[in-house]
Structure formats: structure tokens, C-alpha cells
C-alpha positions as CSV (number, residue, x, y, z in Angstrom):
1,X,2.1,-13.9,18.3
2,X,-0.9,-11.9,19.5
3,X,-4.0,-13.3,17.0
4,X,-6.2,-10.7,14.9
5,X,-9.2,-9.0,16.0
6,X,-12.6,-9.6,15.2
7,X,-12.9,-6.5,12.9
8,X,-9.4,-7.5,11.8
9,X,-10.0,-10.9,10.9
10,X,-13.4,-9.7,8.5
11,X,-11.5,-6.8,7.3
12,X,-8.7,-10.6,5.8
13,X,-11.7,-12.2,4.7
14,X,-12.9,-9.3,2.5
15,X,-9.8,-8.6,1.1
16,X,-9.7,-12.2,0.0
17,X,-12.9,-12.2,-1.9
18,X,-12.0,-9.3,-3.9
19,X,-8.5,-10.4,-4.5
20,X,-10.0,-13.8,-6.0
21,X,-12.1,-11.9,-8.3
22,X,-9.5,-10.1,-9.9
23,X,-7.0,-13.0,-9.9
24,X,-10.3,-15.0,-12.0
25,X,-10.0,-11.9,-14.4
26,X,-6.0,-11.9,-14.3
27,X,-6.1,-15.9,-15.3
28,X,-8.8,-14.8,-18.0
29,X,-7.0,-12.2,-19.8
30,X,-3.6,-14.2,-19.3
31,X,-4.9,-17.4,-20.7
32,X,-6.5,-15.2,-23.5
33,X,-2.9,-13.9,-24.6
34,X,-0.8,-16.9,-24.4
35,X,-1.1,-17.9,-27.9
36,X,0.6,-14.4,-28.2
37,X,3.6,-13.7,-26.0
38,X,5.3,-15.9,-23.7
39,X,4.6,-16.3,-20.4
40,X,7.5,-14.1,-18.5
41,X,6.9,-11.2,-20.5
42,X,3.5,-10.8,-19.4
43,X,4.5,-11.1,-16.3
44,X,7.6,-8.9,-16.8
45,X,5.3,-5.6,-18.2
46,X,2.7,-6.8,-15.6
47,X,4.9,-6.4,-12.7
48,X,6.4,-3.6,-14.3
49,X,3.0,-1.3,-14.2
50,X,2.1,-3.0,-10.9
51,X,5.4,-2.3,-8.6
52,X,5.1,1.6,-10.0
53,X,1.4,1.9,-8.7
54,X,2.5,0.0,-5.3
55,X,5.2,2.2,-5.2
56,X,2.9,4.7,-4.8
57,X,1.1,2.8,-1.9
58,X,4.2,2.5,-0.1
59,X,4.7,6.2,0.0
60,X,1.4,6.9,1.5
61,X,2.1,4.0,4.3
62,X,5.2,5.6,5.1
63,X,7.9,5.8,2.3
64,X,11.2,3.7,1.6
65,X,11.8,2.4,5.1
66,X,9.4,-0.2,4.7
67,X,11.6,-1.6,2.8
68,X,14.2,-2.6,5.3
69,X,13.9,-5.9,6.7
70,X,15.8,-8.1,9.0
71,X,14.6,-11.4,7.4
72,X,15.9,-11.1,4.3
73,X,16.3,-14.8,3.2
74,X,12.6,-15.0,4.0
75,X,11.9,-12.6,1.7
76,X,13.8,-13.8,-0.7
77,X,12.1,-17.4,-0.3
78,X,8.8,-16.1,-0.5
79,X,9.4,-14.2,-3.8
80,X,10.6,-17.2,-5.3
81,X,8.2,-19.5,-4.2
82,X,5.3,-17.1,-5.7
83,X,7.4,-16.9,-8.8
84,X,7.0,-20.9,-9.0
85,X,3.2,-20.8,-7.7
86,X,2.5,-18.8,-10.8
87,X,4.6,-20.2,-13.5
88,X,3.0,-23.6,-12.7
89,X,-0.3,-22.7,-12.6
90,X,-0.5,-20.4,-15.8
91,X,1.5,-23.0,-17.3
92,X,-1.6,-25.4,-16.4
93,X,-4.0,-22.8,-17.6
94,X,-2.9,-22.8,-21.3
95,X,-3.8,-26.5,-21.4
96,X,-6.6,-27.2,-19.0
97,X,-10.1,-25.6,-18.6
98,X,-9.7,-22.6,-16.5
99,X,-11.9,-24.1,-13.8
100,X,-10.3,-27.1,-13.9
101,X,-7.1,-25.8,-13.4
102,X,-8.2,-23.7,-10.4
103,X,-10.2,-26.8,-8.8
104,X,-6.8,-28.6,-8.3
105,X,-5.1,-25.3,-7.2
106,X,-7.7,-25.2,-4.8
107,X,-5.8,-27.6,-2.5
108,X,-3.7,-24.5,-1.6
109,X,-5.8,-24.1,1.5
110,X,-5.1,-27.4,2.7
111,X,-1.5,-26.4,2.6
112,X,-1.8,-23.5,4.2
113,X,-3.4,-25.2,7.2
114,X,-0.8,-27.8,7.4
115,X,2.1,-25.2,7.2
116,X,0.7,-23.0,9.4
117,X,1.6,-25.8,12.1
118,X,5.8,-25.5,11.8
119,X,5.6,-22.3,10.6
120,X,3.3,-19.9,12.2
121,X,2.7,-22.3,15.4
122,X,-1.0,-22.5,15.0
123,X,-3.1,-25.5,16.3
124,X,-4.6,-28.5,14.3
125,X,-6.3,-31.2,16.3
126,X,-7.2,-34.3,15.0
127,X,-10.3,-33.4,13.2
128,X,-8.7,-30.8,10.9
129,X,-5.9,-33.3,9.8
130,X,-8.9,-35.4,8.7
131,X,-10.5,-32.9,7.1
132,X,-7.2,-32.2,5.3
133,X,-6.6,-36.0,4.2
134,X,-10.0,-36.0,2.8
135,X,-9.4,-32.9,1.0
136,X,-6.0,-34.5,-0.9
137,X,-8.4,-37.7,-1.7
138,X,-10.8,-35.4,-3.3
139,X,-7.5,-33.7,-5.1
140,X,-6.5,-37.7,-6.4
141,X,-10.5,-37.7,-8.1
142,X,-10.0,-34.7,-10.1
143,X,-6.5,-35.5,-11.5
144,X,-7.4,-39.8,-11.9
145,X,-8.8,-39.7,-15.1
146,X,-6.3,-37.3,-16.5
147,X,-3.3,-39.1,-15.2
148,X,-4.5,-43.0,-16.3
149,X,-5.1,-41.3,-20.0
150,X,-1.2,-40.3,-20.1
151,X,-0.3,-39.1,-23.4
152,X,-3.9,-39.3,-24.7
153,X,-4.7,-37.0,-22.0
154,X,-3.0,-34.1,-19.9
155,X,-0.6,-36.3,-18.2
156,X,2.0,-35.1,-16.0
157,X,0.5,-31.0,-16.2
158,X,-2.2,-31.7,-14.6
159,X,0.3,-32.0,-11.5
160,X,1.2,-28.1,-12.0
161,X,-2.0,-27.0,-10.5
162,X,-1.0,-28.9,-7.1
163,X,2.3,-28.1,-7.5
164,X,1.6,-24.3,-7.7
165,X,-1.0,-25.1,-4.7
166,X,2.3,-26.1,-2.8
167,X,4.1,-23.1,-3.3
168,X,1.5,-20.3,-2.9
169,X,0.6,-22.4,0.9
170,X,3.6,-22.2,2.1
171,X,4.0,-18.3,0.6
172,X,1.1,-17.5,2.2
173,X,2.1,-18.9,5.8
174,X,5.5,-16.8,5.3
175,X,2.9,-13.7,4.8
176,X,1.8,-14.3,7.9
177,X,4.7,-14.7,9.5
178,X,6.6,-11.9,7.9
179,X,3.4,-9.5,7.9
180,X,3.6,-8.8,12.0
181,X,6.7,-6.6,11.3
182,X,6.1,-5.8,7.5
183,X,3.3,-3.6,5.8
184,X,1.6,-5.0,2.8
185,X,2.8,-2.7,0.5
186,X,6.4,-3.8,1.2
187,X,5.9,-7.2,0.7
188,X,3.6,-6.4,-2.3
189,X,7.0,-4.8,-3.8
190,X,9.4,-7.7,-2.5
191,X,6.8,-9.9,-4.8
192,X,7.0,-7.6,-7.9
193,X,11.2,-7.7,-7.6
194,X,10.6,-11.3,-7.5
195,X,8.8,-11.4,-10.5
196,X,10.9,-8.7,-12.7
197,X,13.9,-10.3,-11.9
198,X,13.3,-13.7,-12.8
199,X,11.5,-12.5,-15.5
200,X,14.8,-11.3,-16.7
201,X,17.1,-14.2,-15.8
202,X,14.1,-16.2,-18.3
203,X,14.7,-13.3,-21.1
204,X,18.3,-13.7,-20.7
205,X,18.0,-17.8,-21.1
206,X,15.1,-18.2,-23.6
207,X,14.0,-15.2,-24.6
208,X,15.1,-16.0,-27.9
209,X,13.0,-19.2,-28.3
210,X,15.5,-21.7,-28.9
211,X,14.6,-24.1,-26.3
212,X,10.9,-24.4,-28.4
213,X,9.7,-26.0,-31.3
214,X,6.5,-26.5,-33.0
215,X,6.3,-30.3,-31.3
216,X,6.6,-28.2,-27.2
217,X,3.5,-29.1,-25.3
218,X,1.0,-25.7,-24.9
219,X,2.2,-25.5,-21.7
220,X,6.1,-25.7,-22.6
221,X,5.7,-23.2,-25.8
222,X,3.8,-20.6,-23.0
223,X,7.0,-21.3,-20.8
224,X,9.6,-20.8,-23.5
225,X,8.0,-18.9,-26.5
226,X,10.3,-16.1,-27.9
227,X,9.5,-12.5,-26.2
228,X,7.7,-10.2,-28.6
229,X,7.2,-6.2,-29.0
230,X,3.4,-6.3,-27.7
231,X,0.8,-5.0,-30.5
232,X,-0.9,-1.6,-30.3
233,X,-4.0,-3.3,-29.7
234,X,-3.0,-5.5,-26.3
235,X,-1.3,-2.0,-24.5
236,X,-4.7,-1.7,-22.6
237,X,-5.0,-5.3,-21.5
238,X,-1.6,-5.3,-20.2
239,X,-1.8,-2.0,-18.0
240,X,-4.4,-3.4,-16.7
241,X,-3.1,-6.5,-15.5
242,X,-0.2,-4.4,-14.5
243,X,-2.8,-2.3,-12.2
244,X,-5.2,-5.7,-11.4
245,X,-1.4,-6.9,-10.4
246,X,-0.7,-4.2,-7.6
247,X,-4.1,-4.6,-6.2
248,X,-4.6,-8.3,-6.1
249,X,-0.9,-8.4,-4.4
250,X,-2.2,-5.6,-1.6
251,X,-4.9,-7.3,-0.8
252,X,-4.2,-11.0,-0.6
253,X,-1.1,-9.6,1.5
254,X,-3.7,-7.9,3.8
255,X,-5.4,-10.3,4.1
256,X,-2.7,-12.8,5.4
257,X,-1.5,-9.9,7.8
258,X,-5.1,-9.5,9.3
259,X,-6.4,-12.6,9.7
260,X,-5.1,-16.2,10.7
261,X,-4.1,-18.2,7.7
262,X,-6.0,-21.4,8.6
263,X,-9.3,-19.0,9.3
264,X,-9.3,-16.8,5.9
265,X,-7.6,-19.2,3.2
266,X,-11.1,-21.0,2.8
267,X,-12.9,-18.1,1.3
268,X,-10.3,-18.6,-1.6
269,X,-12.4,-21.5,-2.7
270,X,-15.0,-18.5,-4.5
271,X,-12.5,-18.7,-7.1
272,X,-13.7,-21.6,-9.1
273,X,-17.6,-19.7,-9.4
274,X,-15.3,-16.9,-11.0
275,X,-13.5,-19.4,-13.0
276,X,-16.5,-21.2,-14.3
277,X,-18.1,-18.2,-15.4
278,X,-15.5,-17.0,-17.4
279,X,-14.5,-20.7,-19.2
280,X,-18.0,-20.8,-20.1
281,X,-18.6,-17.4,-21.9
282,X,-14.9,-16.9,-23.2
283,X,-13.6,-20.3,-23.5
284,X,-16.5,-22.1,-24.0
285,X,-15.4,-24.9,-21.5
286,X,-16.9,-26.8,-19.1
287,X,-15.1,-29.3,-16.6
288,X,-15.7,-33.0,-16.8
289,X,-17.5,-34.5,-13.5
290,X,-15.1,-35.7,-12.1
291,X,-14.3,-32.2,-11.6
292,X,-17.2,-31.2,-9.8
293,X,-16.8,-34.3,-7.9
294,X,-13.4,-33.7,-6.4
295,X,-13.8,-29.7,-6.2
296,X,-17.1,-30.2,-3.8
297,X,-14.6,-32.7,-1.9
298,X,-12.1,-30.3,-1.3
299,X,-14.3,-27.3,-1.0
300,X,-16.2,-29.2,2.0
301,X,-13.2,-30.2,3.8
302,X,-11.8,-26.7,3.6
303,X,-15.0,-25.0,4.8
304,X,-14.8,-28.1,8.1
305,X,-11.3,-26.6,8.7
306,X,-12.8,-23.5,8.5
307,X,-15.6,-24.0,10.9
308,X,-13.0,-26.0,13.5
309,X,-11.0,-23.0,13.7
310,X,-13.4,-20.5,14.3
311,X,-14.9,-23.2,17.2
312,X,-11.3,-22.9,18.2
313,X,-11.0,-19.3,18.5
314,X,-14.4,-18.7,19.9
């Protein structure tokens, strides 16, 4: 596989800082409704707006024969594993601060440079798999406390957050992968298939409610809450995470297509200022140190992985 151009490689990085600022406001406005609806129904009208504006996308890069594919099981892997990525991590957002939540999803990186290994063939010398072990140690500081309290505490959700880290990594190195012989708005649809259609299969198994009572975890009633008609009021909010949807999609896709996946997945870590500043002034939450502690941890060792690969390239 022929690696990116200079120009190329920026053009990845970019589209990653933008993407991460809308994803902070996606997680903002999503954790702000889920007292409302259930989880898979945002999702559901979310992806419903977003797949007709990528439509759109897709006809300017060239029309319906995007769409044809000769991996199709990969395609189908990758919708489902961000279908998981995001059901864990929204399901962590409802009962963690929004920073703290992201922190721990910030392992993701990490993954990506690890997978990138089998998957995409890429190098990792010695160094970097240090820098990655250091990085999961600073992962086991932020989730310590919260595990050792058990019941009293978060417990087993506060797992999600890696767990959703796990699934968009190896996502993300299948983006690369698939993204030398796919344009980004055809994958951005494959991902908003994913999304309606298991949104559906959850409708058709709990859309009711009945696997929720008033004793579910936050997390659990987010998960399995009975769909609603949405209120005149939230039509706005929801087009525009349908819209924030199809452009957060493009561009993380681009960026994965541009660049290599162990050089631009770093710059995700601008995440957590976004997250921070929005906890604060909506939420009014604030991490506990331990927090901070492990985040600059895993932050430092993803920036070293970082710096080795450009040293690599150069």
C-alpha cells in the first residue's frame, strides 16, 4: 500500500480536529436528551437526516457506484463494530461525567496503533509498544477507584468507555484498509445502514420497554427505554445531529483514508478539552484526579507514538 502524501496526511489531521469537535457537541446534546428518548431512536432519526445529506455527497463524488464493493463482509464488520463503539460509549455517557467518559475512550488510539500491525501491515518497533503499555497503565488509574467502589461506585460501566475504545480501533484500521478502494461518502453511508438497521432490529426487540424498570441502571434505562414520538420542541436538536451525523462520519472517514492510522489518531485526544468545556458549563461536572492523572498518561504516550511514527516516516 502506497502511504499518503505530505499534503494528504495534514489535509487527515484536519479533518480529525473538526470531526472531534462536533462529536464533543454530538455527545453534549445526546447526553442532554437521554432522560428523554432511548438511546436507538436518537440514533435511528440521527442517521435517518444524516444518510439523506451524505446521500447527497455521494452524488457529487460520483453517484450509486460507489456503492459496490467487493469486500462486503468487511463492510459489514465495520458497521457493526461502530454500532457497538457507540452504544457503549453513550451508554457510559448517561452515567459518567462527559470528560470522564471520553478520557477512558481515549485509549482508542492505542488500539488503533496496535491493530494497524495485522491489519494494515504498518511498523511498531519496540518503543511504540512501550508507549502503548504505558498508555493501558494510565487507562487502569482512571477506572481504579471506580472499579474498587463496586456498587457504591460506577462498577462494571466504567468498562464501556474501553470497550467502545476497542471497537472504534479496530473500525478505524478497517477505514484504512477499506478507504484505498472506497470514497468516504460510501463508507459514510455503509455506517448510516449500520446504524438504521440495528436501530430497527432494537425497536423490534425493546422498543416497547419491557426489558426496563424503574430499578435499570441509567445506562440500562438509555439502552432499553421505550421509543417515544419526539416533542415539537427537540425537532431542531435532532436535525441537527442528523446533519453534525453526516459530517462528523465524512470527515473522520477522510481522515483515515488520507493519512496513516498510527500518524492521525493522536490528534483525537483534543476531544477531552471539548468535553471538559461542555461538562463544566452544561453539566456542571468536573472529573475526579485521578482523571487528570490517567488522561495526561495516555495522552503522553499517544503523542510518543505519534512522534515515533513521524521519525519513522521522515
Amino acid at each position: 500500500m502506497t502511504g499518503p502524501t505530505s499534503s494528504n496526511a495534514n489535509l487527515g489531521i484536519y479533518c480529525v480536529l473538526a470531526g472531534m469537535f462536533l462529536i464533543s457537541m454530538n455527545d453534549m446534546f445526546i447526553k442532554a436528551m437521554s432522560g428523554d428518548y432511548p438511546l436507538h431512536q436518537i440514533i435511528a432519526m440521527r442517521s435517518g437526516i444524516g444518510i439523506i445529506l451524505t446521500f447527497g455527497v455521494l452524488m457529487y463524488e460520483g453517484g450509486f457506484s460507489l456503492l459496490n464493493t467487493g469486500k462486503p463482509a468487511l463492510h459489514i464488520l465495520r458497521g457493526l463494530l461502530i454500532v457497538f463503539a457507540n452504544s457503549a460509549i453513550y451508554a457510559a455517557i448517561v452515567a459518567m461525567p462527559l470528560a470522564t467518559a471520553n478520557a477512558l475512550y481515549f485509549v482508542a488510539p492505542l488500539f488503533v496503533t496496535l491493530l494497524s500491525i495485522p491489519i494494515l501491515g504498518e511498523k511498531v518497533g519496540p518503543r511504540r509498544f512501550a508507549a502503548i503499555g504505558v498508555g493501558f497503565v494510565g487507562v487502569l488509574i482512571m477506572m481504579g477507584p471506580e472499579v474498587a467502589a463496586g456498587a457504591s461506585g460506577l462498577g462494571w460501566i466504567v468498562v464501556l468507555p474501553v470497550l467502545a475504545a476497542a471497537g472504534y480501533g479496530l473500525m478505524s484500521v478497517l477505514t484504512r484498509k477499506l478507504g484505498a478502494t472506497s470514497r468516504a461518502s460510501a463508507l459514510t453511508i455503509h455506517l448510516q445502514v449500520a446504524f438504521l438497521i440495528v436501530s430497527g432490529i432494537m425497536y423490534l426487540v425493546a422498543g416497547d420497554g419491557r426489558f426496563v424498570t424503574a430499578d435499570s441502571s441509567a445506562s440500562a434505562q438509555f439502552l432499553l427505554r421505550a421509543w417515544v414520538w419526539p416533542a415539537p420542541e427537540d425537532t431542531l436538536v435532532i436535525a441537527g445531529l442528523g446533519a453534525m451525523s453526516a459530517v462528523i462520519g465524512y470527515l473522520l472517514t477522510q481522515a483515515y483514508r488520507l493519512s496513516n492510522a498510527s500518524a492521525v489518531a493522536p490528534f483525537e485526544y483534543v476531544l477531552l478539552i471539548y468535553s471538559l468545556f461542555w461538562g463544566w458549563t452544561v453539566f456542571g461536572e468536573w472529573p475526579a484526579p485521578t482523571v487528570f492523572i490517567g488522561a495526561a498518561i495516555v495522552i503522553a504516550s499517544g503523542v510518543y507514538v505519534f512522534v515515533r511514527e513521524g521519525r519513522r516516516r521522515s
